[in-house]
C-alpha positions as CSV (number, residue, x, y, z in Angstrom):
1,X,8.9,28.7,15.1
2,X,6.8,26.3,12.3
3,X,5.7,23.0,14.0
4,X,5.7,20.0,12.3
5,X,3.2,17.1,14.1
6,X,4.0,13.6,13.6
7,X,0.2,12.2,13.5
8,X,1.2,8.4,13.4
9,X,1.8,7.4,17.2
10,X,4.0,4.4,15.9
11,X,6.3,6.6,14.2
12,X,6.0,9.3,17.0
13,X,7.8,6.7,18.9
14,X,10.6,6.7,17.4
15,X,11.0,10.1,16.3
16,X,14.0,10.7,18.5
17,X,16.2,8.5,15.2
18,X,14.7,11.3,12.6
19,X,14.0,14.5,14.9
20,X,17.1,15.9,13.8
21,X,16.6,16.4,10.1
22,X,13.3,18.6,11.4
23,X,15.1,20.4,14.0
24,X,18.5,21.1,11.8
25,X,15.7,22.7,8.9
26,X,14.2,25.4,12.1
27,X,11.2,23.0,12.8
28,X,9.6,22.8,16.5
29,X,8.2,19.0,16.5
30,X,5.0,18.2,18.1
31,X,3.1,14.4,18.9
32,X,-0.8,13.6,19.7
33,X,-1.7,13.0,23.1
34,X,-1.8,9.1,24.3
35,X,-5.1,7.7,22.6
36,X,-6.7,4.5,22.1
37,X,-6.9,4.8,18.0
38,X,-3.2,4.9,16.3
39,X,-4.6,7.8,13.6
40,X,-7.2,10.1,14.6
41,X,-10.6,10.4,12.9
42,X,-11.4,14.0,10.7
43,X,-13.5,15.8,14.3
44,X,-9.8,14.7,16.0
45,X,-7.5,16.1,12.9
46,X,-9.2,19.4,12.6
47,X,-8.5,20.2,16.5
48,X,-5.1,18.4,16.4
49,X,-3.9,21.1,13.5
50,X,-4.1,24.0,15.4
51,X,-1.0,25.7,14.7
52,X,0.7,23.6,12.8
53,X,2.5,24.3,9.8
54,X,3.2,20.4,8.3
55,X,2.5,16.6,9.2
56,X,4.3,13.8,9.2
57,X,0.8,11.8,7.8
58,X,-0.4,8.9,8.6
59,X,-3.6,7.5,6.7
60,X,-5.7,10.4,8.7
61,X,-8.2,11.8,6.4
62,X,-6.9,15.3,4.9
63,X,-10.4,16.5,3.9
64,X,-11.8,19.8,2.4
65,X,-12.7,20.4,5.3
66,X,-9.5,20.2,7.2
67,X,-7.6,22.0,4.5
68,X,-10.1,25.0,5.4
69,X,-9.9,25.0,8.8
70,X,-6.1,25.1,8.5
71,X,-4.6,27.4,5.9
72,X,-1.7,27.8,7.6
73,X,-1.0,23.7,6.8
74,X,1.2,24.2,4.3
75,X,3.3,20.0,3.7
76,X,1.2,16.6,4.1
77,X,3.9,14.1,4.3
78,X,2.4,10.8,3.8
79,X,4.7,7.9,5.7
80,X,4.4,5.6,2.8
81,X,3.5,5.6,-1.1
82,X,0.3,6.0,-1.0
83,X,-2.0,8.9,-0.6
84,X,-5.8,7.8,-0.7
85,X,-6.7,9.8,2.5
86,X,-5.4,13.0,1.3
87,X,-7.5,15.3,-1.1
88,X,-5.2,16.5,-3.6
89,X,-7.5,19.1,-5.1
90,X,-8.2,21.0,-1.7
91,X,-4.5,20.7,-0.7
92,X,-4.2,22.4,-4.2
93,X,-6.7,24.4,-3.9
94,X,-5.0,25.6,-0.2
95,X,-1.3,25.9,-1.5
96,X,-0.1,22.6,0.4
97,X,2.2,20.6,-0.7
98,X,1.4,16.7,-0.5
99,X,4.5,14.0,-0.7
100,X,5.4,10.3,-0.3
101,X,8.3,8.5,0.4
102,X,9.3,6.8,-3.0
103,X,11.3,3.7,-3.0
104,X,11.4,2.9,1.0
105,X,9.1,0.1,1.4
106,X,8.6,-1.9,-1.8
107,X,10.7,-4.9,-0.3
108,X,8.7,-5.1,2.5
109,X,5.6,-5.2,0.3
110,X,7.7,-7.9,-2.1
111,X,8.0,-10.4,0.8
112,X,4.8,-9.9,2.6
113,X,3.5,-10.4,-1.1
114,X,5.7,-14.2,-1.2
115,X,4.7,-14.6,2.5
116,X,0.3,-14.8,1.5
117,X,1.2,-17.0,-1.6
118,X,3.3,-19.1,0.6
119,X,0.9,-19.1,3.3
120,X,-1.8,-20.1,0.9
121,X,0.3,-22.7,-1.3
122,X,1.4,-24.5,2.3
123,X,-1.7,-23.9,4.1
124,X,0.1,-22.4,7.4
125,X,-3.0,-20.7,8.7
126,X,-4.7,-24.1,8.7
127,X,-1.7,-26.2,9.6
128,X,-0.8,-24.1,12.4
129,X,-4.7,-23.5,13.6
130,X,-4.8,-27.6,13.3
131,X,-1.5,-28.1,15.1
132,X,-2.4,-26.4,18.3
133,X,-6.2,-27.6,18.7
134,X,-4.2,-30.6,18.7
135,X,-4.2,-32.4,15.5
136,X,-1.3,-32.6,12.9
137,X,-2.9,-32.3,9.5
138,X,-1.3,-33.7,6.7
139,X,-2.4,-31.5,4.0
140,X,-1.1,-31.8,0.3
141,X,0.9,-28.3,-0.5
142,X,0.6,-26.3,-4.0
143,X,4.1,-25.6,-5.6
144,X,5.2,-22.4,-6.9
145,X,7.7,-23.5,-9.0
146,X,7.5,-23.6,-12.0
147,X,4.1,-21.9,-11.9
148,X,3.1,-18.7,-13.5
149,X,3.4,-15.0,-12.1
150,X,1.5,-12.7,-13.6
151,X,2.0,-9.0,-12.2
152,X,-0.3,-6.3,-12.6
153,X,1.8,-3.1,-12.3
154,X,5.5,-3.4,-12.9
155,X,6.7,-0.7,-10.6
156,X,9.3,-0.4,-8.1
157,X,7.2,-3.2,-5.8
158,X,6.2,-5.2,-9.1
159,X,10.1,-5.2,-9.8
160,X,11.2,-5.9,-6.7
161,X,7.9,-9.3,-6.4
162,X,9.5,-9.8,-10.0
163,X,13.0,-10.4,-9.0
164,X,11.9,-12.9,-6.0
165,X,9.8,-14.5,-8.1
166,X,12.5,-15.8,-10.7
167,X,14.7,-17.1,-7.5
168,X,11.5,-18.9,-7.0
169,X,11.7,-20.7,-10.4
170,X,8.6,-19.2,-11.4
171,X,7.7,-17.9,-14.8
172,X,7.0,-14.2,-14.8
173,X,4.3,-12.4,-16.8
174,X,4.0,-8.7,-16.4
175,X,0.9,-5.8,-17.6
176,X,1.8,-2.3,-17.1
177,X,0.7,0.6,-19.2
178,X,3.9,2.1,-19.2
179,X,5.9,-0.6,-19.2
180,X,9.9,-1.0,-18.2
181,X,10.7,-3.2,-21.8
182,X,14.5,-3.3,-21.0
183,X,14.1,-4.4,-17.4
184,X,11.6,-7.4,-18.7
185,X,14.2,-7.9,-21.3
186,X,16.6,-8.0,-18.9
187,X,15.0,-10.7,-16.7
188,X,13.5,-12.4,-19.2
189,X,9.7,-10.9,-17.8
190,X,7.2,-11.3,-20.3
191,X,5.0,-8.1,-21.1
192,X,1.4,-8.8,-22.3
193,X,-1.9,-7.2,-22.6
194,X,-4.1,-7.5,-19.4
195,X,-5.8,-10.3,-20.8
196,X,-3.0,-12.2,-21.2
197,X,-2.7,-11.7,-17.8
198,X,-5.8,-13.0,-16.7
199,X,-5.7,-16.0,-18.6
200,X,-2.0,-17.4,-17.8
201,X,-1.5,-16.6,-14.6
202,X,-1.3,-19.3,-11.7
203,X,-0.9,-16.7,-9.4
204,X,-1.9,-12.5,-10.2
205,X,-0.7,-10.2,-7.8
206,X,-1.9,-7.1,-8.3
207,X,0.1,-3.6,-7.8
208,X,-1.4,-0.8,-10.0
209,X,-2.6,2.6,-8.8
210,X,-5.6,3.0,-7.3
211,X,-7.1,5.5,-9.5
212,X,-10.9,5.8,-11.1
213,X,-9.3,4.0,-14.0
214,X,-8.4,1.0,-12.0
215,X,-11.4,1.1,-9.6
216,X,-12.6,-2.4,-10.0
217,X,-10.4,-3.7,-12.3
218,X,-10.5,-7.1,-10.5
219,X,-14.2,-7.6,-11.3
220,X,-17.0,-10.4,-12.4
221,X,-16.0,-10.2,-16.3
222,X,-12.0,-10.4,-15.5
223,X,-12.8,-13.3,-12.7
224,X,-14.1,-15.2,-15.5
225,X,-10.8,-14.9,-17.2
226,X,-8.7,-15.7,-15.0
227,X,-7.1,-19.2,-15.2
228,X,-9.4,-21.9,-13.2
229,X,-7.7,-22.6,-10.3
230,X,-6.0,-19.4,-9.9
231,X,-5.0,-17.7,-6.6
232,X,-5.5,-13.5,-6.6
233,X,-3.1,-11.7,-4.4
234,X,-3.6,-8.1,-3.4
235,X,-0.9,-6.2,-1.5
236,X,-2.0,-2.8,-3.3
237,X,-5.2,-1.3,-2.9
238,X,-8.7,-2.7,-2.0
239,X,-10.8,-0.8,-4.4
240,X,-8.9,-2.4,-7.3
241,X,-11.1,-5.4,-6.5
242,X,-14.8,-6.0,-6.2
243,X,-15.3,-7.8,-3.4
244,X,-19.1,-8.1,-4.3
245,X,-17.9,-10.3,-7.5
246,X,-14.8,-12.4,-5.6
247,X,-16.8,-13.7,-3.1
248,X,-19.3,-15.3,-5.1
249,X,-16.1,-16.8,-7.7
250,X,-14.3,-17.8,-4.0
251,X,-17.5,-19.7,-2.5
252,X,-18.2,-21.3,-5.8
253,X,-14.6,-22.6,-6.0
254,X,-14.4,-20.5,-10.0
255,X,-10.6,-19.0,-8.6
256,X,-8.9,-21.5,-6.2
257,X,-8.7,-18.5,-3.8
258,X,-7.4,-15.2,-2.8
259,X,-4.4,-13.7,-0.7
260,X,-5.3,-10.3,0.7
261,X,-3.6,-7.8,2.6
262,X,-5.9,-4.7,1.4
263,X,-9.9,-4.6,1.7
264,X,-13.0,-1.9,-0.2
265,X,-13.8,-1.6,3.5
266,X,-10.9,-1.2,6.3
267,X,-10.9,-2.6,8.9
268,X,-13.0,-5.0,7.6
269,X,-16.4,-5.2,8.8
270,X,-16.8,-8.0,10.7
271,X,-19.2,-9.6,8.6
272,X,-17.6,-9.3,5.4
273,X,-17.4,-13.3,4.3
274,X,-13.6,-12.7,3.2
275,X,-13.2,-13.7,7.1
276,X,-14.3,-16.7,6.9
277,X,-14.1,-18.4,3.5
278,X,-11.7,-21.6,3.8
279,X,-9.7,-20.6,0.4
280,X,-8.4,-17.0,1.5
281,X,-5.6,-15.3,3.5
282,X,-5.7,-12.5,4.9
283,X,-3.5,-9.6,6.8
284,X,-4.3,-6.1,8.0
285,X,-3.0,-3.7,5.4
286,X,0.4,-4.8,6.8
287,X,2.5,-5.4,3.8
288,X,4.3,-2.2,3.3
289,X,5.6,-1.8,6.8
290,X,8.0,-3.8,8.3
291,X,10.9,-2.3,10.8
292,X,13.2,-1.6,8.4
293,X,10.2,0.2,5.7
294,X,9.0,2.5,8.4
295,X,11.7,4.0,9.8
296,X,13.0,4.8,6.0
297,X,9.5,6.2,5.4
298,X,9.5,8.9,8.5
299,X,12.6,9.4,7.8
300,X,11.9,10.0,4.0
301,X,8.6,11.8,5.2
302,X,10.5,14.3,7.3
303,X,13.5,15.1,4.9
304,X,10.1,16.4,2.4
305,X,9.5,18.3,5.1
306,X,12.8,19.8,5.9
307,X,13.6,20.6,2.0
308,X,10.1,22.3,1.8
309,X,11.0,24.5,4.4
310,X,14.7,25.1,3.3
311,X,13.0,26.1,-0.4
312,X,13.7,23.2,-1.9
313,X,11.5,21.2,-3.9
314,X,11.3,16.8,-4.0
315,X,10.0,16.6,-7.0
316,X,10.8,12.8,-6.6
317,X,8.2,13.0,-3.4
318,X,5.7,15.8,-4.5
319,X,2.5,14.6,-5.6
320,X,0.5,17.7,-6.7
321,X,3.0,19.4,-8.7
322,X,0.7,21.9,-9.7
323,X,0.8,23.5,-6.3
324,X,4.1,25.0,-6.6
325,X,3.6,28.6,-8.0
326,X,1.6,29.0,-4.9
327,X,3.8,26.9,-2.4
328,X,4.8,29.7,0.0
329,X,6.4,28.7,3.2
């Protein structure tokens, strides 16, 4: 019978509420052994493989090398919407199909997004690290409405940090490449150039790809553009920003400060500044999982699974298209 190993030991967990669209579709589902670390390291993955056919992925890394070691691995089913650890061209290359889990998590990523700019705007880190040293700080909060949003990527989590943004009173600015012109239309969301963007915003949250395109794109020359007093917020990816060039714009006060939830580096060396500038806030690469987000994710992760196996392709989920005249499974 083809096994199927659910890699990440928080999902594994809770397997029992999704097992059965893996069983129902012939699958035998296996779990790692009890471990310290959540996602094993690439030494762990390649012995953890053995005979198995697909993964319910964490952000493990799917290496060249792992993808020859295991040519029987045939479905990488990330739990999530990103796939940075995976190498598409080897899983090409080996005839395995790699899919995400599309429109599962991007309100969870919407309200974490609100929950840094409203952590940084009302000061709650300091408050609350005031407050039980035993002081009570009075300190003067930012508002938000009536200040400008501007989005970078208009996606399904742009959309949905759109929408929470209006009820917020906020005026909303929006750069995409392939921009939704009805839904801006719609909602009264301003589309301009990048530029734009930089310029106007009060707050930029970023949510664009992490591709070599966009590698950077939050760097020295585009700090300088952006609108003195400015807060960045990143809920996407950590290579879109150059931590090299924030830091120095951060310290120097050029950007009133940044709200960060992804890192170049993660987990974040421990001497990284970012950890302990006064202006920033930061989370652990949380903002996409939430309860609700991650059991729709496993469960959207193991239905890619189960249709792969049936013969059915999510083209929705599939993320190297080009493997399918050699998908056999």
């Amino acid at each position: 019978m083809p096994r199927v190993l659910i890699v990440p030991r928080e999902v594994a967990r809770f397997a029992d509420q999704f097992s059965d669209v893996l069983t129902k579709a012939g699958l035998e589902i296996a779990v790692l052994p009890p471990a310290e670390a959540n996602l094993p390291n690439e030494d762990e993955l390649v012995v953890a493989l053995k005979g198995i056919d697909a993964t319910v992925a964490g952000s493990e890394p799917y290496s060249p090398r792992v993808f020859a070691a295991h040519p029987q691995l045939k479905v990488v089913a990330r739990v999530g919407v990103g796939y940075d650890a995976v190498d598409l061209a080897a899983a090409t290359a080996a005839g395995a199909a790699v899919t995400i889990a599309p429109n599962t998590n991007q309100g969870s990523v919407a309200e974490h997004a609100f929950a840094l700019m409203l952590g940084f705007t009302r000061h709650i880190p300091a408050r609350h690290a005031a407050i039980a040293a035993g002081g009570w700080p009075r300190l003067m909060s930012l508002p938000m409405r009536g200040r400008t949003l501007g989005l970078a990527g208009l996606g399904r989590i742009g959309k949905a940090v759109a929408l929470r943004a209006l009820a917020f009173e906020m005026r909303v600015l929006a750069y995409d490449p392939f921009p939704d012109a009805a839904f801006c239309a719609s909602h009264g969301i301003g589309l301009v150039s990048f530029d734009q963007l930089l310029t106007e915003s009060d707050f930029l949250s970023l949510h664009l790809p992490f591709t070599p395109q966009t590698r950077h794109v939050i760097n020295r020359d585009a700090i300088a553009r952006m609108k003195p007093g400015a807060v960045l917020v990143n809920t996407s990816r950590g290579g879109l920003v150059c931590e090299a060039d924030l830091i120095p714009a951060l310290r120097e006060g050029r950007i009133a400060g940044a709200a960060l939830d992804v890192f170049e580096e993660e987990p974040t060396p421990a001497d990284n500044p970012l950890r302990t500038l006064p202006n920033v806030v930061l989370t652990p690469h949380a903002a996409g999982v939430d309860v609700q987000s991650l059991h729709d994710m496993a469960r959207s992760a193991a239905e890619a699974v189960a249709s792969l196996r049936r013969g059915e392709w999510p083209t929705e989920k599939v993320v190297n298209p080009d493997v399918r005249p050699a998908f056999r499974w």
